[in-house]
MMTF fields as JSON, N, C-alpha, C and O atoms, coordinates in Angstrom:
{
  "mmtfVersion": "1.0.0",
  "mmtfProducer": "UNKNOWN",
  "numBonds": 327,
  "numAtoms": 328,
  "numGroups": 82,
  "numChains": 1,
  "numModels": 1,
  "chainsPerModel": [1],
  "groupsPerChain": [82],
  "chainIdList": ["A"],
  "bondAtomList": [4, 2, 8, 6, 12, 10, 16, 14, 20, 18, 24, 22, 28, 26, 32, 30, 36, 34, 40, 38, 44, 42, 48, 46, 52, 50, 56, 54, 60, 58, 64, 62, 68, 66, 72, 70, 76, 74, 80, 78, 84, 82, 88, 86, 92, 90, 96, 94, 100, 98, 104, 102, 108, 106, 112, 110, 116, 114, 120, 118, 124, 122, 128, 126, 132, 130, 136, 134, 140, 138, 144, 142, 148, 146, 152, 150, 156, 154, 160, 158, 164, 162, 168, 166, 172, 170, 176, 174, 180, 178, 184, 182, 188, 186, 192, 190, 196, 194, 200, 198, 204, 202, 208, 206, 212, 210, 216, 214, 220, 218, 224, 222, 228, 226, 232, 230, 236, 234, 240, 238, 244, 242, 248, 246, 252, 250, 256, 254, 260, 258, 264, 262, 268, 266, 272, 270, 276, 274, 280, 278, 284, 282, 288, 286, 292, 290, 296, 294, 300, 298, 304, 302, 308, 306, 312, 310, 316, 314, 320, 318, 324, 322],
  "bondOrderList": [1, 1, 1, 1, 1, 1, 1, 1, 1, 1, 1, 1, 1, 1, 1, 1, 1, 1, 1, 1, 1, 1, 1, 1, 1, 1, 1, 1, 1, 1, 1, 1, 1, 1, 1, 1, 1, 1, 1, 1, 1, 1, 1, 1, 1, 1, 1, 1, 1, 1, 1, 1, 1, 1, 1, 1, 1, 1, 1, 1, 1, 1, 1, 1, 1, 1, 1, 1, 1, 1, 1, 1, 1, 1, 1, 1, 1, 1, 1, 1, 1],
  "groupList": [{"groupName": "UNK", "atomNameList": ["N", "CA", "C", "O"], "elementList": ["N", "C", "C", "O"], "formalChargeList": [0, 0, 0, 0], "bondAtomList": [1, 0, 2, 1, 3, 2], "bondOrderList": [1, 1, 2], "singleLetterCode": "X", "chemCompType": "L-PEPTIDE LINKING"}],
  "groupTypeList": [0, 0, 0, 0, 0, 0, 0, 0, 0, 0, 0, 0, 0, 0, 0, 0, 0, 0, 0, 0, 0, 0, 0, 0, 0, 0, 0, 0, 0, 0, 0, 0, 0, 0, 0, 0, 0, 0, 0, 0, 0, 0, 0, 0, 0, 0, 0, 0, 0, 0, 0, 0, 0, 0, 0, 0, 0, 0, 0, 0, 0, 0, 0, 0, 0, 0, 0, 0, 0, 0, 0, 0, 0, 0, 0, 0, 0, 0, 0, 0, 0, 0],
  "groupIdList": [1, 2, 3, 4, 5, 6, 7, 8, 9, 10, 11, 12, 13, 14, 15, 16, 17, 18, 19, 20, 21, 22, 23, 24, 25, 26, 27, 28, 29, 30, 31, 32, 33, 34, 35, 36, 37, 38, 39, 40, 41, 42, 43, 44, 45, 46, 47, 48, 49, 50, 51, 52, 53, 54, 55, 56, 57, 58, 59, 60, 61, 62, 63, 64, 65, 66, 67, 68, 69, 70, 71, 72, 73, 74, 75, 76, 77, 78, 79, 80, 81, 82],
  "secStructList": [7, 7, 6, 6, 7, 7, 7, 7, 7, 7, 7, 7, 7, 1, 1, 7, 2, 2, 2, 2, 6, 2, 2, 2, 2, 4, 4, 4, 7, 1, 7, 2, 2, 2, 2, 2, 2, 2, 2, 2, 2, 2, 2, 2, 2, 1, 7, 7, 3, 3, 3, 7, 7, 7, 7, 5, 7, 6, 6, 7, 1, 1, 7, 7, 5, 3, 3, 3, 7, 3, 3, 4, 4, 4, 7, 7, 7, 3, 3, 3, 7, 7],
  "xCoordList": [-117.527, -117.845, -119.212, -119.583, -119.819, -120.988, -121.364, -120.447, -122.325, -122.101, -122.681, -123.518, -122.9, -123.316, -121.959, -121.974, -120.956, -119.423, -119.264, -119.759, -118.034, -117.117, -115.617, -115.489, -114.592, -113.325, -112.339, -112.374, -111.518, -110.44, -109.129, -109.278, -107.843, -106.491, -105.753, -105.967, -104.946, -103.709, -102.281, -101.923, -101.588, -100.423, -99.603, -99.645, -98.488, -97.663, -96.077, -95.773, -95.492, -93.947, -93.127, -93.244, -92.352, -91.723, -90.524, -90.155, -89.78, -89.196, -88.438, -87.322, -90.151, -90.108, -90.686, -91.696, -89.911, -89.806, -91.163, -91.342, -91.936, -92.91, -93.921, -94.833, -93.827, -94.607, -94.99, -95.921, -93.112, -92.872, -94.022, -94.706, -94.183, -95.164, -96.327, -96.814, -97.205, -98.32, -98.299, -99.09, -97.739, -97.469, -97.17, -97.009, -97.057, -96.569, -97.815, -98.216, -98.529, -100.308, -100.859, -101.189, -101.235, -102.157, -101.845, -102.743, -100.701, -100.722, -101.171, -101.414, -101.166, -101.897, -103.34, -104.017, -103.693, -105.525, -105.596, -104.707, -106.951, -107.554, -108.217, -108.021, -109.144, -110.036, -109.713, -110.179, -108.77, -108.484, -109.939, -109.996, -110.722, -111.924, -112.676, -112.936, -112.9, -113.608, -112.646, -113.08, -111.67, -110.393, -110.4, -110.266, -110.54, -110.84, -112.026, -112.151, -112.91, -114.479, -114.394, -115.276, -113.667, -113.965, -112.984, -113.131, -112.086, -111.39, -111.371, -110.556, -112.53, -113.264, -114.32, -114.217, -115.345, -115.94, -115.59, -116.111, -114.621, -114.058, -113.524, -113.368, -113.317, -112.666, -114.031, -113.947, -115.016, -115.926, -116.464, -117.068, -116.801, -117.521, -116.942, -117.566, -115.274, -113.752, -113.756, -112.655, -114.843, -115.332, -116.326, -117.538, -115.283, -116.735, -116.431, -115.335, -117.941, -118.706, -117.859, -118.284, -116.908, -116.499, -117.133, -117.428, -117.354, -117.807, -119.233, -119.313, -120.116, -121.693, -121.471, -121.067, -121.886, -121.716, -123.141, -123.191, -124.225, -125.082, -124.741, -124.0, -124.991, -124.413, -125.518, -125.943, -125.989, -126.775, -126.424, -125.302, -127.614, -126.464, -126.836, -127.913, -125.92, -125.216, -125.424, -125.087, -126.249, -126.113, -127.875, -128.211, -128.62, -130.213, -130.557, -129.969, -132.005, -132.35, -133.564, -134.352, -133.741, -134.906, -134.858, -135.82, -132.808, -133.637, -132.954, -132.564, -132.561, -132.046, -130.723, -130.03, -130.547, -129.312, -128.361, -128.658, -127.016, -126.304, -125.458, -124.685, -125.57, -124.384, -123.23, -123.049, -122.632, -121.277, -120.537, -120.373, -120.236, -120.183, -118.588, -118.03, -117.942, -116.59, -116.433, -117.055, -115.132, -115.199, -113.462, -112.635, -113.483, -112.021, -110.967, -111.32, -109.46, -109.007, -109.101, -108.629, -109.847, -109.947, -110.723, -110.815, -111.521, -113.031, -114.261, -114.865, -114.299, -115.585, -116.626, -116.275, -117.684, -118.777, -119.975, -120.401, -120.298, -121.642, -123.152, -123.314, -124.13, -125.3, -125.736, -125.471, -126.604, -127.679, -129.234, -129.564, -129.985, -131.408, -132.179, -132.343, -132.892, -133.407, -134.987, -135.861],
  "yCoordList": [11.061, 11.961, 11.577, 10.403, 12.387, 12.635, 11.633, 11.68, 10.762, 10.026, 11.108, 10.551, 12.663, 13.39, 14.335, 15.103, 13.858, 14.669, 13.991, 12.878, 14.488, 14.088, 14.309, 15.512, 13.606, 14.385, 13.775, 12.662, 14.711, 14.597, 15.187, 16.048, 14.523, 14.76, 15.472, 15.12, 16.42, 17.277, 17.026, 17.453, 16.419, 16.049, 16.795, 16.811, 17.698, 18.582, 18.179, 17.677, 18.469, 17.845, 19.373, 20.411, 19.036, 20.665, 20.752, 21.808, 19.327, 19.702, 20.022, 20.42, 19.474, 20.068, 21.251, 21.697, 21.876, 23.178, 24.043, 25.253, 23.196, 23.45, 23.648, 24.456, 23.07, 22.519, 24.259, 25.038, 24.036, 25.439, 26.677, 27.085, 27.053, 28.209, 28.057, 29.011, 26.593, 26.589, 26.122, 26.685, 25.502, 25.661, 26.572, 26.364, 27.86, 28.932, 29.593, 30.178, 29.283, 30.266, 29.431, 30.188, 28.636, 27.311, 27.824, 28.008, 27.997, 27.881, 30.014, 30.301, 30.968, 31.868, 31.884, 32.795, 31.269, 30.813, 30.779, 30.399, 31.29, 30.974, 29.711, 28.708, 29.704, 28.807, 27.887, 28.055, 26.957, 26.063, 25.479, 25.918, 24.981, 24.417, 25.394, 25.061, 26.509, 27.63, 28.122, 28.424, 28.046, 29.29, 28.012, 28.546, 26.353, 25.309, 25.57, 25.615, 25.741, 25.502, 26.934, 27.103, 27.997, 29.336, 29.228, 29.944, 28.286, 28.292, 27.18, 27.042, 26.079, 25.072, 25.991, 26.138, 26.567, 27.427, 28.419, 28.408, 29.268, 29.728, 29.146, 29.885, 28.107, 27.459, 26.735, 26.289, 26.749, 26.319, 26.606, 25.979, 28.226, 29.74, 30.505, 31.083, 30.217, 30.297, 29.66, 29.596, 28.552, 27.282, 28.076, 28.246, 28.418, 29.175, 28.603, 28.266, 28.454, 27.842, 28.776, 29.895, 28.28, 28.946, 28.54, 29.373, 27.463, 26.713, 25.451, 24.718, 25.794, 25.028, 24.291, 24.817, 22.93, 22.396, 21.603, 20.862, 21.513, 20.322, 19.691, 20.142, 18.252, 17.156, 16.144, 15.624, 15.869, 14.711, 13.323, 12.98, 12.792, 11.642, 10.759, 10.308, 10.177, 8.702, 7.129, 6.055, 7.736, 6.396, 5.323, 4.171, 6.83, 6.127, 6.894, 7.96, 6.305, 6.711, 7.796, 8.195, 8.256, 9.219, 10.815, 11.559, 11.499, 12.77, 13.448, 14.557, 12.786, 13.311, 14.022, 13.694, 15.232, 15.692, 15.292, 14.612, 16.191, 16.281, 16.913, 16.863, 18.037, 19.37, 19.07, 18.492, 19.337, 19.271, 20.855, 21.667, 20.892, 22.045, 22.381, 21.299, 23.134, 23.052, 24.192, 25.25, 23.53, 24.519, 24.468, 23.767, 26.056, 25.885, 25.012, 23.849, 25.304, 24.255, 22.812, 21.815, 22.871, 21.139, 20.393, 19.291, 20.776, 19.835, 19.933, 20.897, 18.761, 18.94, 18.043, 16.908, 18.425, 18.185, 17.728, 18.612, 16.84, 16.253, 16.208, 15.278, 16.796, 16.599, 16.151, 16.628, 14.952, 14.123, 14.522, 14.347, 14.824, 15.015, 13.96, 13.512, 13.314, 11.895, 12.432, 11.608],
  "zCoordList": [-33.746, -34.854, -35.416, -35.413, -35.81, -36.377, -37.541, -38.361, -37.937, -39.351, -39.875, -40.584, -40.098, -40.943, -41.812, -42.774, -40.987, -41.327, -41.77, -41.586, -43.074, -43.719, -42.855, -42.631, -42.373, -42.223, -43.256, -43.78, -43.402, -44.915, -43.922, -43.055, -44.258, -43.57, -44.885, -46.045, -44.531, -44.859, -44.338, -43.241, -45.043, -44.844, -45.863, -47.093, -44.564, -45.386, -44.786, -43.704, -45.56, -44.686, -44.554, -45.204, -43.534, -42.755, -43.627, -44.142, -43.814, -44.829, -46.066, -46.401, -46.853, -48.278, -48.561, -48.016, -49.598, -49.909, -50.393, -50.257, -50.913, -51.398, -50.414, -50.591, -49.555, -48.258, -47.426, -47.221, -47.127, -45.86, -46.321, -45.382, -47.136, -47.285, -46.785, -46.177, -46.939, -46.943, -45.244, -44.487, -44.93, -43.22, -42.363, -41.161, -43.037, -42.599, -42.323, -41.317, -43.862, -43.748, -43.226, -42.313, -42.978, -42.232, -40.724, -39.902, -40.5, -39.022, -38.479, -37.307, -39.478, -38.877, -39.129, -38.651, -39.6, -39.696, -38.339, -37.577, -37.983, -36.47, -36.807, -36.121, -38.028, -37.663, -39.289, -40.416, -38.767, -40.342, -40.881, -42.03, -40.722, -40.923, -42.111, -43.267, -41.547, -41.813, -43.454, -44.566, -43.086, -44.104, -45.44, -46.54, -45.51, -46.261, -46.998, -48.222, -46.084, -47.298, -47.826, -48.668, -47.637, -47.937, -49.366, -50.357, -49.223, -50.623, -51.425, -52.338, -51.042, -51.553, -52.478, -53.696, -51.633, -52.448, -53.626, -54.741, -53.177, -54.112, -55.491, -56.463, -55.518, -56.391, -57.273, -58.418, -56.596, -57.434, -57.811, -58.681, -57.372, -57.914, -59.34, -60.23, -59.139, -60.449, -61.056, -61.602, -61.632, -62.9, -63.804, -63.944, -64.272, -65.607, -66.656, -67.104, -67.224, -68.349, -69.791, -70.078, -70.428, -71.608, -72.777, -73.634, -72.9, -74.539, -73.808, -72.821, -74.964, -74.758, -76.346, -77.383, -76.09, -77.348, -77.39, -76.408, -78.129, -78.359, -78.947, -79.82, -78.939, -79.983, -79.999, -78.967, -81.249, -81.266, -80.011, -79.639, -79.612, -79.246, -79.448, -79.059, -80.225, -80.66, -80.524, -81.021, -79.464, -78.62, -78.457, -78.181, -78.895, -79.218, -80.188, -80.369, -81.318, -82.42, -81.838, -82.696, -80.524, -79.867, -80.214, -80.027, -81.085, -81.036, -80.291, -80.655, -78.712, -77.847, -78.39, -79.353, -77.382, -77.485, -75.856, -74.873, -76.271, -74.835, -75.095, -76.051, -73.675, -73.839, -73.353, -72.281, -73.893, -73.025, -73.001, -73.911, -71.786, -70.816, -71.138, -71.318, -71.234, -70.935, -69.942, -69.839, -69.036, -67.768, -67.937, -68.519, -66.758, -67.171, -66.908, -66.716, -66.83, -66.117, -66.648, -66.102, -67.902, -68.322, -67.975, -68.516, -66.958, -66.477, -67.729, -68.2, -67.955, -69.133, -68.346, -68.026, -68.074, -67.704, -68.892, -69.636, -68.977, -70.023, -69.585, -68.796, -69.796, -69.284, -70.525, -71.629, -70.177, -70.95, -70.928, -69.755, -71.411, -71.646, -71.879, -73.014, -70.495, -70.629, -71.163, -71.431]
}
């Protein structure tokens, strides 16, 4: 394998219940590889920006601020302004 790849394993069990569905669609995919990053992407395109906050920050007397992003789903993201 390539040192430019990443590979990542999927372990699903036949049988737990939760499982059987997604082994069901996995296995009519032609191309599993392809049908992954297409709903990797998706999922990262479905992160929208709801709430922008500036906040002084705290942490030096310079002025600086830092936004913090809120995304959905509970991911809060912080960017700093060096």
């Amino acid at each position: 394998m390539s040192k430019n790849k990443i590979r990542k394993t999927l372990c699903l069990n036949t049988t737990t219940e939760k499982d059987i569905p997604l082994i069901e669609r996995i296995q009519s995919v032609q191309n599993f590889n392809d049908y992954i990053k297409r709903l990797i992407e998706k999922d990262i395109k479905s992160r929208k920006i709801v709430k922008v906050e500036n906040k002084p920050n705290q942490s030096s007397n310079t002025g600086n601020t830092s936004t913090n992003l809120v995304i959905t789903k509970g991911t809060t993201l912080t960017l700093k302004a060096e």
